[in-house]
N, C-alpha and C positions, 0 to 999 in steps of 0.2 A: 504493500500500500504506500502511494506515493505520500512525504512527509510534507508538513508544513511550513513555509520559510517566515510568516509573516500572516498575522489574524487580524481583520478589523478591527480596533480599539474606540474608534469614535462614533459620534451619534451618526454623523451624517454618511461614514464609511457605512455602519451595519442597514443604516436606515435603508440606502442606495441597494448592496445585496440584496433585500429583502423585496423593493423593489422591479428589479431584476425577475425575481423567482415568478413576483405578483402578475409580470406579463407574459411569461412562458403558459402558468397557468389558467392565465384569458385567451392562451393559442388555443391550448388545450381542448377548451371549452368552443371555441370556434367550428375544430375541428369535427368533435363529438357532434353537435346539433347538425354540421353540415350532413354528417352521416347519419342521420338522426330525418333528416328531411328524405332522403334517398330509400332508408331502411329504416321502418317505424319499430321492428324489431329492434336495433343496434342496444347491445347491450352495454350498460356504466362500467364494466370489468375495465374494459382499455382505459375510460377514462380515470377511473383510480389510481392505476395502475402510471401513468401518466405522471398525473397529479405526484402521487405519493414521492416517487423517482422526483420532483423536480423542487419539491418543497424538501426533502432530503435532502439532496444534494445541496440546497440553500442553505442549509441550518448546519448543514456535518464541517463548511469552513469558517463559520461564525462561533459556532461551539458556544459555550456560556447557557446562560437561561432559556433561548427558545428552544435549543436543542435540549434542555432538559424537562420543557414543557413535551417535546414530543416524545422522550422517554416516558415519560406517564402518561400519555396516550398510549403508549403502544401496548400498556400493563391492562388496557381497557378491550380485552379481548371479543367482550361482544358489544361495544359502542360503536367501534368503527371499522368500515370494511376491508375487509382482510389483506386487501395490499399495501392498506397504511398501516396496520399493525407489525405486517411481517419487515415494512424497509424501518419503520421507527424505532423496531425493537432492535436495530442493527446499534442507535446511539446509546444502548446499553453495556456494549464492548467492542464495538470495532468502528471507529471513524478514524480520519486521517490524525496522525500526531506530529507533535511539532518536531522539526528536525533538530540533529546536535546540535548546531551555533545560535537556533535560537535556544533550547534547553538551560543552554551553560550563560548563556545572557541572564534566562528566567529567575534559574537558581539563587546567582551573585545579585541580582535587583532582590528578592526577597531574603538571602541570608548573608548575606553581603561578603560569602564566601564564595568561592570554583567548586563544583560539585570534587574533582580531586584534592582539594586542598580538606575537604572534611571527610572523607573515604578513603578507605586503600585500596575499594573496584568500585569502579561508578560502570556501569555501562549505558553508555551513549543513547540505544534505541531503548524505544520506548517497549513492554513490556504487553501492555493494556493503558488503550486511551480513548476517553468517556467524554463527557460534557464538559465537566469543569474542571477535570485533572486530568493527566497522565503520571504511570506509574514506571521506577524504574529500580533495576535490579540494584544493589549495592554490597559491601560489604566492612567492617570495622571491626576489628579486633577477635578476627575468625568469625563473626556473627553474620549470616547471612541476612539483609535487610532489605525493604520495601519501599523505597520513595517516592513521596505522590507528590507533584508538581502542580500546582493550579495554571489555569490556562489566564497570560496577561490581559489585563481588561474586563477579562468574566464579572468581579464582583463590583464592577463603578460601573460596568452597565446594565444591571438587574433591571432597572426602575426602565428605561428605553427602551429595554427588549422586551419589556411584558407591556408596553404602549403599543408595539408595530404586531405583536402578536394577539393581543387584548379582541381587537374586532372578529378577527377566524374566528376567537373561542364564543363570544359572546354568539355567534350565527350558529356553531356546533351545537351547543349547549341549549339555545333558547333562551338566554337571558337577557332580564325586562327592565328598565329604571337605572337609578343609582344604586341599589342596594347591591345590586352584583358586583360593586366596588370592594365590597368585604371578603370575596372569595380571592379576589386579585388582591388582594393586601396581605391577605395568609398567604396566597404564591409566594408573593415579593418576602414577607418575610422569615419565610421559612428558607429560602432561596441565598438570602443576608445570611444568615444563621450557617449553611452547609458552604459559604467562600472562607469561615473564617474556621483556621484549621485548629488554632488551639481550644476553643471549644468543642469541636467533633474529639481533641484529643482528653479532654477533662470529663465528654458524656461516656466515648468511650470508656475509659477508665474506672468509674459509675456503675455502670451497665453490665459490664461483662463480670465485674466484682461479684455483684449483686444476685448474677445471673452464670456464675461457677456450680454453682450447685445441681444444675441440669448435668444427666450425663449425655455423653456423646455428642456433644459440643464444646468446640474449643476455640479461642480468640488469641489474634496475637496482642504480645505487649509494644504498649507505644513511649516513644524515646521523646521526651520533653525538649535535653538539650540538642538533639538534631534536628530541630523542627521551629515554624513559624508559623504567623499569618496565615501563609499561604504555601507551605514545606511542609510537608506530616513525615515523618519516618516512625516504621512497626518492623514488626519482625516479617519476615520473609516465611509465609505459611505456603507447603507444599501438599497441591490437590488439583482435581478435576474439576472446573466450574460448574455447577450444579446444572444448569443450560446443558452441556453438553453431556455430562454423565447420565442426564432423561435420554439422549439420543443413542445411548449403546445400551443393547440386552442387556440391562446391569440384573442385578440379584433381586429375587422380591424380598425375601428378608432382611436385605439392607437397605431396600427402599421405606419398609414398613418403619425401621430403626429409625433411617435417617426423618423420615415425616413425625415422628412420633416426637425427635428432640426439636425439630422446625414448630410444630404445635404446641410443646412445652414454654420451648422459648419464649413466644408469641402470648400464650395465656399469664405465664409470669408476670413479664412487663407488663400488658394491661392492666391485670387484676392487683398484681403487689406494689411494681414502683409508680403504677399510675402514670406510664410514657412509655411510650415506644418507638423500636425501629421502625422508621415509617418507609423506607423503601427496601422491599422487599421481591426484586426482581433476582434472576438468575444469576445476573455478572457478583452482587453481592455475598454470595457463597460459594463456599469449596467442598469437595469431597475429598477428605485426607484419605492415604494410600490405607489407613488403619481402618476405615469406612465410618471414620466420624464428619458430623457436620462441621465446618469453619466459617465465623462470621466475623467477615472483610471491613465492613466500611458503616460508622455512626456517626455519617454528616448529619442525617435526615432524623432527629429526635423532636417525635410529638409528646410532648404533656397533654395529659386528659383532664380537663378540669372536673372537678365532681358534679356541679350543673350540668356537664355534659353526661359525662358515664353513667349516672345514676339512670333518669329517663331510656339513655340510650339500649342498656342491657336491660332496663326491667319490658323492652321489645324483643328483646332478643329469649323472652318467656312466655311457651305456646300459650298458658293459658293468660294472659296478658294481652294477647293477640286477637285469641278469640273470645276475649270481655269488650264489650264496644264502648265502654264506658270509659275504661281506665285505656282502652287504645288510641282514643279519641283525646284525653287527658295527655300524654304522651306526643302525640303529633303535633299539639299546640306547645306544649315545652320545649321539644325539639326546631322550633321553627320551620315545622312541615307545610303544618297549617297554619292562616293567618289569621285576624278576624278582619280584617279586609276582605277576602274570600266571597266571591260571589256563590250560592247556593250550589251552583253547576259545579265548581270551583272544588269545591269541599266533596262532592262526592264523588268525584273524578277521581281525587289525588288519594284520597280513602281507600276507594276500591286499588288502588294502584300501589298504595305502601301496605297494602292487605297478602294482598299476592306476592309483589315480592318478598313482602318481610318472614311471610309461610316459606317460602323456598330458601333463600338468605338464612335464615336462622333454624333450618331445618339441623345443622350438625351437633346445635347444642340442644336437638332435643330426645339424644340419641346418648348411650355410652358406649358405646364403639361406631365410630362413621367411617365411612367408606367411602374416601374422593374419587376414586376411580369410577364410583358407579355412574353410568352411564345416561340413566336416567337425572339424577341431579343436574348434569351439564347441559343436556335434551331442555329442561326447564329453563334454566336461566336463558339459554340462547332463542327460545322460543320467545318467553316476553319479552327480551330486548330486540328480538325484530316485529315482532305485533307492535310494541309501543313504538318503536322508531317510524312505522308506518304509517303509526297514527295521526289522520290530520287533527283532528281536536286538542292533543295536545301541543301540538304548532300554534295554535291560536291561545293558549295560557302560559301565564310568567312561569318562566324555567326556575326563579332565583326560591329554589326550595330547601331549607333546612338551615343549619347552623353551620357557620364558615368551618366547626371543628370534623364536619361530613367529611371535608374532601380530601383529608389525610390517614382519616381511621380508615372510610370506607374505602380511600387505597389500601392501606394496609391489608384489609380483608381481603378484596380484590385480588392482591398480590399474592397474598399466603394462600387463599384457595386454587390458584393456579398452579401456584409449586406445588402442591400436593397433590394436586391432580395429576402433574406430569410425573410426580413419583410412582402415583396410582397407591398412593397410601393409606392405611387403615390407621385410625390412631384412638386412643382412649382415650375421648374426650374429656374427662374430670384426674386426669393422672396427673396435673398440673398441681392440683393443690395440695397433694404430700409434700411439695417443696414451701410450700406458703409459708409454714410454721418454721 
């Protein structure tokens, strides 16, 4: 993969790229309809396909925030159509990385040393390179070691790059008024929060403490005095990226093991430290050669406030669900429902957080669940092409729930799919022997 000698830094560099992409994709669109006029059949495949490829290709040299706005689209396996999931989830682990001269530039601007003057092996190529970092091999006193490089410019243009992306999503999404301001502000500051590395180095630290007690999970330790702003150095963990160990005949009962400590993990933090890792895609774990889980990277920590979790889980209780009282109590606390809410309004969005919350919440009403099963997946894909279809909810405000939605309910999002691609069976209440 060719390297990068030079990344846009300024508004009006990334604004122009972006630009750029915006009228390939009104070709696009030209195109399509012309054939659309000729063939009333012609089907949106090419034109996604299209699209996907060229808004990709836009965001993979700008890297920083929009590119990791499309990383969590692509975790959104039944929102959008399948060829933007499949090129988005490429900015999960393989976009272009910066070359060595600018590397060694990067380094000395954030640690005001030569990556060789604080190593005794740096190696030059990049390893793995993502949205807002790249990572590179290293080594210091025998210690094989991890350094993750931020990509220059990513964290002073968060606020610009969620402006020129803001309108795609507001059309995506369906969002109405100014209130959809509040979602883009948790972007933006959650976004802040994952550029600045000695924080990811003090959650991590935290977290993985807290969360030693899970077996068959293991984290590396992270190195304070090799590390900045914008420098992290860890230990150098050797494994298979969980992505790609779903793509070989692996073992079922080490896929069962490995889901079992992914779901422990995952229960833990919510329920005991009340935070979690909130990005939970494939490039962020390992499978050690010992067939334990390893967990890579805590930029992305959500705190749950208690306002939130409390309403939010006492939905996540069948019979909670099926009381119309206390369910209907509940979707007003969650800001589901409003009391602006036109009559139509309210039993639209009801019957809709009914249905899904029965499918959604279906694992915790189970002591042993089954991701794999096929039926569960058959559901979810189902409503979200009925609802996607549906014109009536095109015509009602998208800005539904509490801004704390859209990093839990990735979380879930994310952890239900990695178990899925385990095909894992896990115990669902095995989590709280660790509680105490």
């Amino acid at each position: 993969m060719k390297s990068l000698d030079t990344i846009p830094t300024g508004k009006i560099e990334r604004a122009g790229k972006l630009v750029k992409t915006g009228v390939k994709i009104g070709g696009n669109y030209v195109k399509y309809y012309g054939k659309k006029l000729v063939d009333s059949e012609t089907s949106k495949d090419t034109l996604d396909q299209n699209n996907a490829e060229d808004i990709y290709d836009g965001l993979k040299s700008l890297k920083g925030s929009a590119l990791k706005v499309a990383q969590m689209l692509s975790m959104e396996k039944n929102l959008l159509p399948r060829a933007y999931v499949e090129k988005f989830s490429l900015s999960q682990f393989s976009v272009p990385p910066l070359s060595a001269p600018l590397v060694r530039k990067t380094f000395n601007k954030y640690l005001g040393e030569y990556p060789e003057d604080v190593f005794d092996e740096f190696e030059k190529e990049a390893v793995n390179a993502a949205s807002i970092g790249q990572v590179h091999r290293a080594e210091k006193n025998g210690k094989k070691l991890a350094v993750k490089i931020q990509y220059p410019g990513v964290a002073e243009s968060i606020s610009s790059d969620l402006a020129l992306v803001k309108p795609v999503a507001v059309k995506m999404f369906n969002l109405k008024g100014k209130d959809s301001d509040k979602y883009f502000k948790e972007i933006e500051h959650k976004l802040v929060e994952e550029t600045n590395y000695i924080l990811e180095l003090e959650q991590s630290h935290e977290i993985t403490t807290e969360c030693s007690i899970i077996p068959n999970i293991k984290f590396p330790r992270y190195y304070r005095e090799l590390s900045s702003q914008r420098i992290l150095t860890m230990d150098w963990m050797e494994g298979t990226h969980l992505g790609e160990f779903t793509q070989t005949d692996f073992d079922e009962k080490l896929a069962h093991n490995l889901g079992q400590a992914l779901w422990d993990f995952y229960m833990f933090q919510i329920h005991k430290l009340r935070k979690v890792h909130a990005d939970p895609h494939p490039g962020n774990f390992l499978v050690s050669p010992r067939g334990e889980l390893i967990a890579i990277d805590f930029g992305c920590i959500k705190e749950i406030p208690e306002e939130f979790y409390v309403p939010y889980f006492e939905l996540a209780k069948e019979e909670n669900i099926n009381n119309d009282k206390v369910f209907m109590e509940k979707l007003y606390e969650l800001e589901i429902l409003t009391h602006t809410d036109s009559e139509e309004e309210l039993q639209f969005f009801k019957a809709l957080f009914k249905e899904m919350l029965t499918i959604f919440t279906s694992p915790f009403h189970k002591e042993t669940f089954d991701f794999g099963d096929k039926d569960f997946w058959s559901n979810i894909a189902n409503l979200s092409e009925r609802y996607s279809k549906d014109e009536q909810i095109r015509k009602m405000n998208g800005n539904r729930g509490s801004k704390h939605f859209l990093y839990i309910n990735r979380t879930f999002f994310g952890l239900y799919n990695l178990l899925h691609d385990l095909k894992a069976k896990v115990e669902v209440n095995q989590f709280k022997r660790y509680m105490d």
